[in-house]
N, C-alpha and C positions, 0 to 999 in steps of 0.2 A: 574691300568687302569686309562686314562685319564679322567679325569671329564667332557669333551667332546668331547668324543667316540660315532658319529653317530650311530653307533649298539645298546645303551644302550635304552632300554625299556621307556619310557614317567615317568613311576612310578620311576625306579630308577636313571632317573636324578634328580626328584625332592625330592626325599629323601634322596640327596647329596646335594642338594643345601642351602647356609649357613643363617638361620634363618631371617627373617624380624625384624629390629628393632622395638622399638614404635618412633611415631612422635618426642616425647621430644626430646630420646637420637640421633634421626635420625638428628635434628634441632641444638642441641649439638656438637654432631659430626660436623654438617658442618663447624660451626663458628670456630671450635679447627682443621681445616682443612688446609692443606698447600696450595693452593687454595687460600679459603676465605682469609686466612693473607696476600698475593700476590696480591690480586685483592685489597681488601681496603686500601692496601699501595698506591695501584696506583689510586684508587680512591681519597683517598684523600690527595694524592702530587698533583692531578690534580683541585682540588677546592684551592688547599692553591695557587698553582700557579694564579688561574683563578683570586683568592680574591686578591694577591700581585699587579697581573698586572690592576683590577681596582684602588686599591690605589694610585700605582704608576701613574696612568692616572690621577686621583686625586690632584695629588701631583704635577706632573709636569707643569698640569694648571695651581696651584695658585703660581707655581714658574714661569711663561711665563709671568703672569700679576704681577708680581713684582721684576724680576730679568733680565733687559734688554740684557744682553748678551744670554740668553734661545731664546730670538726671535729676531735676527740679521737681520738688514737693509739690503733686497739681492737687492734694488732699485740701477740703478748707477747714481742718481742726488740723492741723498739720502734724497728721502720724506720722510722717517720717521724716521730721526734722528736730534736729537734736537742740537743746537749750542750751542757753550760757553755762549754766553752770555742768554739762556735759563738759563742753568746750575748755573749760576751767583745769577742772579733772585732768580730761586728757594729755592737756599741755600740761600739768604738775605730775607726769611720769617721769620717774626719775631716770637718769641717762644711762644709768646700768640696767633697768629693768625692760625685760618684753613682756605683753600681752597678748595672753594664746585665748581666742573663745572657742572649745569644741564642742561643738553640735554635736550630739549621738541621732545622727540621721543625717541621709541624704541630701545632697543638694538641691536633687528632684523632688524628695521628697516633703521638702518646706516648701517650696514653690505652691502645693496644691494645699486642701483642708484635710487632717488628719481624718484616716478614713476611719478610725476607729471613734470618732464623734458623730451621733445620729442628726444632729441638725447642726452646720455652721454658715448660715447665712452669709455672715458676714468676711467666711474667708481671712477666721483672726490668726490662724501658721503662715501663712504667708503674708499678713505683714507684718504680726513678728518677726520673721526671719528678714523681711526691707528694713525694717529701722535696725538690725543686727548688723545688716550692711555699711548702715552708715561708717559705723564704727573707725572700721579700716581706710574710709575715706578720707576723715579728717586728722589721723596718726597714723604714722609709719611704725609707729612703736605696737599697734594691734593686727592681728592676723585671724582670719577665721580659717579654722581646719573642719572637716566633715568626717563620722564615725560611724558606719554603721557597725552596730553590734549582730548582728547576725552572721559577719563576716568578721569580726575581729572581738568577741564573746569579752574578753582580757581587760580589754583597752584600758579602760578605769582602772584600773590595779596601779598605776603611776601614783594614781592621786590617794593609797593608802584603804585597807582594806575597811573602812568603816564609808567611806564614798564609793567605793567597787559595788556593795552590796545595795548602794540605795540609786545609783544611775540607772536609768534604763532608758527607751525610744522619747527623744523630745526632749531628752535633760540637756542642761548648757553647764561646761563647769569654766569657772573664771582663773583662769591660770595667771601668775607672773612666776619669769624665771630671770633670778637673779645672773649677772653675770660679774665675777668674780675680779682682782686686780691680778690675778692671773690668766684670765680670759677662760677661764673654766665656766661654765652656765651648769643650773641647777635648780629646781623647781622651789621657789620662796612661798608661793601662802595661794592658798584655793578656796572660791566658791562654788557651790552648785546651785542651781535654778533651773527650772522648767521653763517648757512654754507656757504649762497649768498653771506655776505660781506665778507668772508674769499676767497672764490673761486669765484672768479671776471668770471672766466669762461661760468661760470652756467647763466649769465646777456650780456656776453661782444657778441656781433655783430660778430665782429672776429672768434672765433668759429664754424661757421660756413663757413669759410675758407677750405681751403686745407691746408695739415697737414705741407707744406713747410710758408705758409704764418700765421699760427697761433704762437700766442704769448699766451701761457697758462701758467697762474703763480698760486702759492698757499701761499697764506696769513695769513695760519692757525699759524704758528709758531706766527709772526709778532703780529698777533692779540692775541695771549691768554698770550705770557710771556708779551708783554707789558700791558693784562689789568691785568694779575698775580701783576705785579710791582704799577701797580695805584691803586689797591684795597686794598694793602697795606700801602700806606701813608697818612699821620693823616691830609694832607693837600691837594685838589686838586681841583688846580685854575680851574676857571668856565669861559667860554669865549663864546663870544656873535657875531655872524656873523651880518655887519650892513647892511640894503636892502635899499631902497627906491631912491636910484639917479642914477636906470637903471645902475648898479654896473655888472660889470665881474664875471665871477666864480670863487669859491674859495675855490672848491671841494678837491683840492690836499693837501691843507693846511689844512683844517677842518678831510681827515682822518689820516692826520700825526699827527695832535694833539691829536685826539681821541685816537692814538695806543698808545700815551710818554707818559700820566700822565695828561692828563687835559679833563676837563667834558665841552664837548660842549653844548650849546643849543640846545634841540631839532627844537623849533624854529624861525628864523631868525628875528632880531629886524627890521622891519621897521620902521627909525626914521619920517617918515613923518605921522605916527598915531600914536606912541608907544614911551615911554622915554627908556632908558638902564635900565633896574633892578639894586638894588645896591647891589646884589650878586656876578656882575659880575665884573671880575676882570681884563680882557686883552678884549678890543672890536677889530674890528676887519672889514675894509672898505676898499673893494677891486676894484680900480677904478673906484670911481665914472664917468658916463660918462653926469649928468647934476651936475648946480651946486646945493648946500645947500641953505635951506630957513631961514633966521634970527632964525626961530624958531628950526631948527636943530642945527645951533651952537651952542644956546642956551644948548640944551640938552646933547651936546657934554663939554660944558663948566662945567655942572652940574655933569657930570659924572665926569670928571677929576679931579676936586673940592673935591667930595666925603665930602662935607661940613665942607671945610675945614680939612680935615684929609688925605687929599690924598690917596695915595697907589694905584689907578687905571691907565693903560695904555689903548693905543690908535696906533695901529699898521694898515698904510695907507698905500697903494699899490698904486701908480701913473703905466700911460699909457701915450704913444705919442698921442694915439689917442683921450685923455682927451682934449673939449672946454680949452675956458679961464673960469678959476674960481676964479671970486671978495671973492665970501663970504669964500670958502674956502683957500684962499690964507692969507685971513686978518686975519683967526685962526691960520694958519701956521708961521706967521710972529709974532702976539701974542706970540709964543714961539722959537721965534729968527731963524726961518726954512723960506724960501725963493725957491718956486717952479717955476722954471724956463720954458721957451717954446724953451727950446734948447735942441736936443739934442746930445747924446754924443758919440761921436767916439771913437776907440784906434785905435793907428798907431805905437805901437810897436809891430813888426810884430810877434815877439815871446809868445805874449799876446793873440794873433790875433787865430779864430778860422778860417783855412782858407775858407772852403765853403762856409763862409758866410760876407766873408769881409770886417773888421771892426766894426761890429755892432754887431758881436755873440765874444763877449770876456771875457777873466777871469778881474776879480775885486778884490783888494789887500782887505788884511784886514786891518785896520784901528782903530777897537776898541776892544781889546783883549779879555774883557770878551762873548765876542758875536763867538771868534776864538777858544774858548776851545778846547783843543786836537786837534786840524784842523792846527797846524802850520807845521807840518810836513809835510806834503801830498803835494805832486806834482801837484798838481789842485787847484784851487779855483772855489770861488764862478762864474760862467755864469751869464751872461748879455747879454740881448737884448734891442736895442733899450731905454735906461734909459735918462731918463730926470735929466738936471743939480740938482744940489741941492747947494744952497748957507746958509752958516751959517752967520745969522747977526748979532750975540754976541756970539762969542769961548769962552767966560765964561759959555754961558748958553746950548751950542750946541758942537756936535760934529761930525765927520764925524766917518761913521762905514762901505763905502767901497769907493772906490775910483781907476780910471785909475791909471797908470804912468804917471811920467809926457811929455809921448807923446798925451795925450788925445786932441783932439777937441771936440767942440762944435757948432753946426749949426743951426741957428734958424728952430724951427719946419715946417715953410711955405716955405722954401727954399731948394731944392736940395742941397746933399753936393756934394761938389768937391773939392775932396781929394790931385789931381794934385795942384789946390794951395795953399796947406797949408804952411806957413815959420814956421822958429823956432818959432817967435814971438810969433804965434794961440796955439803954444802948451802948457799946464801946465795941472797938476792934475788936474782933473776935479772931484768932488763927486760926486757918485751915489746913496748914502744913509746915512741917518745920523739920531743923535737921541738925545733930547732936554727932560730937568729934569727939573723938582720942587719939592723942599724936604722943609720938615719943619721939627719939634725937639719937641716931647711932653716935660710935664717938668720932665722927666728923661733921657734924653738927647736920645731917641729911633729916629731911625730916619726914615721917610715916603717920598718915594716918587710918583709922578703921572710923566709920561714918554708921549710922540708921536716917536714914531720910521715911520719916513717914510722914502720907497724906490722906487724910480726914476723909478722903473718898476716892473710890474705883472708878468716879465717872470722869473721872480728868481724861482714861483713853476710852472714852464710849465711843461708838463707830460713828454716833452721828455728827462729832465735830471733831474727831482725832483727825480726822487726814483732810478735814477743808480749811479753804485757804481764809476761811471768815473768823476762825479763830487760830489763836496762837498756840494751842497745848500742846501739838507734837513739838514744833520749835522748844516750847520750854524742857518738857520732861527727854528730847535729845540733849537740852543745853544742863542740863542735872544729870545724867546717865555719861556726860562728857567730860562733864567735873568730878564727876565720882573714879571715874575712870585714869583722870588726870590727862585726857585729851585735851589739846588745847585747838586742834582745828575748829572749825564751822561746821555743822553736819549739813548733809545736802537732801532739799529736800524741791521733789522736781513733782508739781501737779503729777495726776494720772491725766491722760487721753482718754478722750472720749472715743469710742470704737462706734457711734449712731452712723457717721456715712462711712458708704463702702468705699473701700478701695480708692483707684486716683479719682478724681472728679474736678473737671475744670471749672474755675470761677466763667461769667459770661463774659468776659475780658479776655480771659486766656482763650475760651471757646472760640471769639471772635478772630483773632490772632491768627491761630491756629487755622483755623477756619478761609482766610486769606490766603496763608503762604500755599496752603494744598489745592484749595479750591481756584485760584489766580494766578497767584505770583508765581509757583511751580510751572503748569499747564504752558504759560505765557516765555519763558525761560526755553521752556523744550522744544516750543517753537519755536521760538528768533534762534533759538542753536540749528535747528534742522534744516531752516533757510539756509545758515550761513553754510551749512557745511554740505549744501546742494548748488550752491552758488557756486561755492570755490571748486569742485570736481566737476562742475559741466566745464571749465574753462581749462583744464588741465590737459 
């Protein structure tokens, strides 16, 4: 008879039915159960997986921040991939030296656009702070640390109290700290920069343009492998911007030197109150537009003197639109230089920049050490409008750029006209030229003090100092190098263009991409759900 047979009496199912265990063995039982063994296996395949795949997340971060190919440039101006001559840089840190970049701000807080900026489309803190990252990807020799000052007010005070008072939210200062042959470490040489002076955008007028008329560049690279490279050398010349004779600007030039290896003034010497510090090594007078007072050549004499020990220069920038200048001309001639109220033409037409005829042309080079690596290149130096320059002892002077010898010369108060010129008006004309004094301690070392002037301020004019169609920053770093008595290469790395946003994939990459999530993933997660619904129905 069935053990349940609806007919059976209440009494005698339950005196068929098979004993109750006790708890223990009931508890026993379970765990030696085909069940329980089934479920715990899958219970804990499912923790070990859970625990792999945090690992792995783990792991793959601190492979993203040190293995630059994990996190690939999808940008197509490629903002966040560093140049050769980063790469160059880097590797020429020396094996005692570390590089610290501290951010004064959060980690969070580069991530997003400084909220104290009313418009940033473009999201240009946060990819400054991505191409900062590269940094530490490609050298173990750099490190990024993060400062908020509102919690540590101090911090800068390491880097000397003239950098204390000028960091604030956004500044980067470029640290190396030397380590000793006693393994002692100790801060060797510091820059500071901004996000601001890196991203000219965040400042520049322009910006506020339409997206056809903006000129948005980023100067993040520019600025950190070049101060990488100057906080690493045991030498770096100090140079002195000179004020006081209603002087031109000389912005372009002061950040080109800041980025190659040299410590500018913070600030500007006015010689009509102030001598030159004898710190400084390369001064630096950008058109004057009154003349000098006895007591400024004085001061100008003193410096170059360096009492008697020479070794300091004196780098002069002339203009058309410069007065007559007695006192300054009577220093220039003092050192066999002769500044002329003419100026200078080219009329070989190949020379010739045409939209601006005659007066916008290339300029030969002249004094080879000043041409380093520049002899190649299909361009030279530009010229505007430059005033003669005459040498009055070729023993003591020399020319360092110079026409063809189709150039004219037209006196400043006079219209040219170019219809009469004959052969006769033609010959080289100089545009720049540069006058020494050396002396010879008594172990025969030799010292010199220099004047480098040039016939014109438009050598660093903005609209061809920093493209790569002309040569002139190349040259006047390769004369500010020589002057300096560097013998490195200065480095000079395009700006990026900041027009697209953020990452954005080519339609190659899109497509790619596009496959592995849209297909090949989907496809994967199935054939695994099969297999492993296959394997446990049979177990």
């Amino acid at each position: 008879m069935s053990l349940f047979n609806k007919n059976l009496s209440r009494g005698e199912r339950d005196s068929r039915t098979v004993p109750k265990l006790p708890l223990k063995k009931r508890v026993k039982a379970a765990f030696k159960s085909r069940r329980f063994r089934h479920g715990s296996l899958a219970a804990l395949l499912i923790v070990l997986f859970i625990a792999a795949m945090v690992i792995l997340n783990v792991i793959a971060s601190l492979l993203v921040k040190r293995v630059p190919a994990l996190s690939p440039d999808l940008s197509p101006n490629s903002l966040y991939t560093l140049g050769e001559e980063s790469f160059k840089v880097l590797e020429a840190i020396p094996e005692n030296y570390e590089i610290e970049l501290e951010i004064f701000a959060t980690e969070l807080a580069c991530a997003k656009p400084d909220p104290s900026i009313i418009a940033d489309d473009y999201g240009v803190i946060p990819q400054a702070h991505e191409m900062l990252k590269r940094y530490p990807q490609y050298s173990n020799k750099v490190k990024i640390v993060y400062t908020d000052l509102s919690k540590a007010p101090n911090a800068a005070a390491k880097y000397g109290d003239g950098y204390a008072n000028q960091i604030k939210n956004y500044y980067v200062a470029i640290a190396s700290y030397k380590t000793d042959s006693h393994g002692a470490t100790a801060l060797a040489h510091v820059k500071i920069s901004s996000f601001y002076d890196m991203l000219p955008v965040l400042a520049d007028d322009s910006y506020l343009l339409t997206a056809e008329e903006q000129v948005v560049q980023s100067l993040v690279e520019t600025t950190i492998t070049s101060a990488i490279k100057t906080v690493c050398q045991t030498y770096i010349p100090k140079v002195a911007i000179l004020t006081g004779n209603d002087n031109r600007d000389s912005g372009n030039i002061k950040s080109s030197l800041n980025s190659n290896g040299f410590d500018i003034m913070a600030e500007d010497i006015n010689l009509l109150t102030q001598g030159i510090p004898s710190e400084v090594d390369i001064a630096v007078m950008a058109a004057p537009m009154r003349d000098l007072s006895i007591s400024e050549l004085d001061k100008l004499d003193a410096f170059l003197a360096n009492d008697d020990k020479l070794g300091k220069s004196l780098v002069l920038f002339a203009n058309a639109a410069m007065p007559d200048m007695p006192a300054l001309n009577s220093l220039l001639e003092d050192w066999s230089l002769g500044l002329t109220r003419d100026v200078v033409y080219e009329t070989e037409r190949t020379w010739v920049t045409e939209q601006y005829n005659y007066i916008f042309f290339n300029a030969a080079y002249k004094y080879e050490p000043f041409a380093k690596d520049l002899g190649d290149r299909s361009h030279y130096v530009i010229m505007d409008r430059p005033l003669e320059i005459k040498l009055l002892d070729a023993g003591k002077s020399k020319a360092v750029l110079a026409t063809t010898t189709g150039g004219v010369a037209f006196s400043n108060k006079l219209a040219a006209n170019l219809s009469s010129v004959t052969a006769a008006d033609k010959a080289e004309r100089i545009t720049a030229a540069l006058s020494a004094r050396t002396v010879y301690d008594e172990e025969k070392n030799e010292s010199s003090s220099n004047i480098l002037l040039l016939g014109t301020d438009s050598v660093y004019a903005s609209l061809y100092f920093g493209s790569e169609a002309y040569a002139n920053q190349e040259f006047m770093l390769n004369a500010f190098n020589e002057l300096a008595g560097i013998s490195e290469k200065q480095i000079y790395i395009q700006p990026k263009s900041l027009i697209s946003k953020d990452f954005e994939a080519s339609e190659a990459q899109a497509d790619a991409i596009r496959i592995i999530f849209q297909y090949a993933l989907p496809v994967l997660l199935v054939l695994a759900g099969a297999y492993i619904y296959l394997r446990r129905r049979y177990l």
